[in-house]
C-alpha positions in Angstrom: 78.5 86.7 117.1 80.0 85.3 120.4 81.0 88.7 122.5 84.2 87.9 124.0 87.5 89.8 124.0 89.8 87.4 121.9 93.0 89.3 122.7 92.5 88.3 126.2 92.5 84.4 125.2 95.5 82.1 123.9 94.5 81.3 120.5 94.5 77.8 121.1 91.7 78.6 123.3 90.1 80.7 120.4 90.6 77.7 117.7 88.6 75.2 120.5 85.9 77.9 120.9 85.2 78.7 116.9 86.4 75.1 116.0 88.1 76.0 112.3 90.0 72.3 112.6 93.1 71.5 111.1 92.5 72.2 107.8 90.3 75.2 108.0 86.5 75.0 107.6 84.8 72.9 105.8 82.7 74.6 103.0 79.4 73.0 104.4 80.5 74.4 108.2 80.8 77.8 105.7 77.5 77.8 104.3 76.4 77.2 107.9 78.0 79.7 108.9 77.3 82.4 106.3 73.9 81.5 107.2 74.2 82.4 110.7 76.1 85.4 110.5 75.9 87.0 107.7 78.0 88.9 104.5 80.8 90.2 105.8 80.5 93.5 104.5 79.2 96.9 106.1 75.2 98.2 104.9 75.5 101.0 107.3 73.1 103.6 106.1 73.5 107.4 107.3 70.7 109.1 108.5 69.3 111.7 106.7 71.0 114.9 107.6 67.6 116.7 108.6 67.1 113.7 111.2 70.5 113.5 112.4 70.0 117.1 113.1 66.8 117.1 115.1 67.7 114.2 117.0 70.4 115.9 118.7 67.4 117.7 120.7 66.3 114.1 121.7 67.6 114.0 125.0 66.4 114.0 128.5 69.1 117.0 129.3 68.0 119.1 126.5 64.0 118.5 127.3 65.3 120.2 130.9 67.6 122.7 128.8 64.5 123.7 126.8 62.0 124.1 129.7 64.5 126.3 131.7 64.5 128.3 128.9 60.9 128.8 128.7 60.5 129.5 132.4 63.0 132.7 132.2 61.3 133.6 129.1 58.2 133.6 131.2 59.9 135.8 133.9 61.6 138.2 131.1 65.3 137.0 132.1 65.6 137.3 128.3 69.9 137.4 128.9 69.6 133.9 131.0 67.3 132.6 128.1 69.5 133.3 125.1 72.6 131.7 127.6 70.2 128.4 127.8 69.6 128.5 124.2 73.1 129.0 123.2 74.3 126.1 124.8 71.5 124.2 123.7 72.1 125.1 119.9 76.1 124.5 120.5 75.4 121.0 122.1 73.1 120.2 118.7 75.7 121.0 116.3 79.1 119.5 118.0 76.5 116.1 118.3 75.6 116.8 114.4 79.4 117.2 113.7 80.6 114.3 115.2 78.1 112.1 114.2 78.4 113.6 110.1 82.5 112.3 111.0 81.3 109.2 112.2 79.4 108.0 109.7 81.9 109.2 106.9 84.3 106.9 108.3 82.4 104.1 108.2 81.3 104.7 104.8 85.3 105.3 104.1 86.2 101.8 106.0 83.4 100.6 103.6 85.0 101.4 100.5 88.6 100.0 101.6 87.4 96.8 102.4 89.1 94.1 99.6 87.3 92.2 97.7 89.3 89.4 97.6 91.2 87.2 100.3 93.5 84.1 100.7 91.9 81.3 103.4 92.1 77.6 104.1 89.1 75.8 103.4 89.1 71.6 103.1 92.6 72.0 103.6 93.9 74.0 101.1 94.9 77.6 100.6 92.3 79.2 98.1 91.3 82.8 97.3 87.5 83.7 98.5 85.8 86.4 98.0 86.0 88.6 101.4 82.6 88.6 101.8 82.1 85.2 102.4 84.3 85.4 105.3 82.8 83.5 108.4 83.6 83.5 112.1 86.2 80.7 112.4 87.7 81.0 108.3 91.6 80.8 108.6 93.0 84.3 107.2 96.6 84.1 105.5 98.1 87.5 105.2 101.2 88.9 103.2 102.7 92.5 102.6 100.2 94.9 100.7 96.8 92.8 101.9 94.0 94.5 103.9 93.0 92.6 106.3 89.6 91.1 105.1 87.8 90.7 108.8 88.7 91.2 112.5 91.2 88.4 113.1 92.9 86.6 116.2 96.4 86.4 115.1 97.8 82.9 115.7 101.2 83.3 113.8 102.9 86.6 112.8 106.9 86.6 111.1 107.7 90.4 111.5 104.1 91.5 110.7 103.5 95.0 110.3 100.2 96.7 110.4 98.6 100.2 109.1 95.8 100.9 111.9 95.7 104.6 111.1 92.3 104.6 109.4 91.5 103.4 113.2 93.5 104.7 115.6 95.4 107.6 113.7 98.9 106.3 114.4 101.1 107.4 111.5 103.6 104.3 112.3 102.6 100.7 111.5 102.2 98.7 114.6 104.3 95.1 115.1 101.8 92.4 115.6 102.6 88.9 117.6 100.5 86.1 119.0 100.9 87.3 122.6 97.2 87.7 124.4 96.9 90.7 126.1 95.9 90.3 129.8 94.4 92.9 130.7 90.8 93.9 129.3 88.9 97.0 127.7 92.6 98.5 126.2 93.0 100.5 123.3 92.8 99.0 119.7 96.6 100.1 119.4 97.3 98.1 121.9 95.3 94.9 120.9 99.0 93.6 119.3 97.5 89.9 118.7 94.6 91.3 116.7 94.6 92.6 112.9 91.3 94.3 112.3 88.9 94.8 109.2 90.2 97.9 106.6 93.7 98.0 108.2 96.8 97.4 105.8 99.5 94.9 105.8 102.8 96.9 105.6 105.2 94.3 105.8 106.0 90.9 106.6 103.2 88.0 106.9 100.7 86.6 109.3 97.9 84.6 110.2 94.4 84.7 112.0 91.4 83.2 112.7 88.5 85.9 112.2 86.3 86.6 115.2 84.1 89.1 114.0 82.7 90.0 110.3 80.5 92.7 108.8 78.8 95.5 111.0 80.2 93.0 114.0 83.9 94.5 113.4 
């Protein structure tokens, strides 16, 4: 997938970049396509916990952590030792933590995604299976949809989006077409974008999907 920030580009310039055409993609450029990329849809397997666990001690930090500790065991600063080891214990279990939240909200994102969306391919407005979404597919979306892929939004009439399973914003968030100028700024803040596992609220929309699968 090409890694550029779309909310920083006119979506003219992202339609002459992914080259969707007129009437959407062709379902040969599709199977192309698929080929390239990829399912859209998230494999994402979690670690085992016992491995998540000892690889929190995998760092070149702790490895200096550890050692310290040895040396004032060494030198029977038993007090300074325990210290060392405490934060070295508290350090593994905050990483183990996070990551355990992490990885259940991808799974979660997982399970949300639909299994159905509505695209224009050879010109007409069909229903495909999400899926077989591709980098360049034309995404129409309506009130109640989730939105099937990570989309540049080219036309939005009072488009209302759900991003709390992403950024925790309680209020849905008014989408237009506007880019964004300036780079590496929050998700919330990405208003021309509508991205994968997020839910339509209200009005309708529609986008050209930049990113699929584990890309989004």
């Amino acid at each position: 997938m090409l890694d550029v920030e779309w909310y920083t580009l006119p979506f003219n310039v992202v339609f002459d970049i992914l080259k969707p055409g007129t009437a959407g993609l062709t379902d040969t450029e599709a199977r192309k396509r698929l080929k390239k990329y990829g399912y859209n849809e998230l494999r994402l397997k979690g670690l085992n916990p016992l491995i998540r666990m000892l690889l929190q001690f995998h760092n070149p930090l702790i490895y200096v952590l550890v050692v310290s500790a040895i040396v004032t065991a060494y030198f029977r600063q038993y007090i300074d030792t325990a210290v060392i080891l405490g934060v070295v214990m508290a350090n593994a279990i905050m990483g183990f933590i996070l990551e355990g939240r992490a990885q259940y909200s991808i799974e979660s994102l997982g399970k949300i995604m639909p299994h159905y969306c509505t695209v224009i391919r050879n010109g007409k407005r069909i229903s495909l299976q999400a899926r077989e979404l591709v980098p360049g597919d034309v995404v129409m979306l309506g009130s109640g949809d989730r939105v099937p892929a990570d989309l540049r939004l080219f036309y939005a009439k009072n488009l209302f989006i759900d991003e709390s399973t992403l950024t925790g914003e309680s209020v849905p968030v008014e989408k237009d077409v506007k880019r964004v100028m300036e780079k590496n700024v929050p998700l919330a803040d990405s208003r021309c974008m509508a991205f994968c596992g997020t839910f339509v609220t209200r009005g309708s929309g529609k986008g050209i999907v930049v990113s699929t699968g584990e890309k989004t």
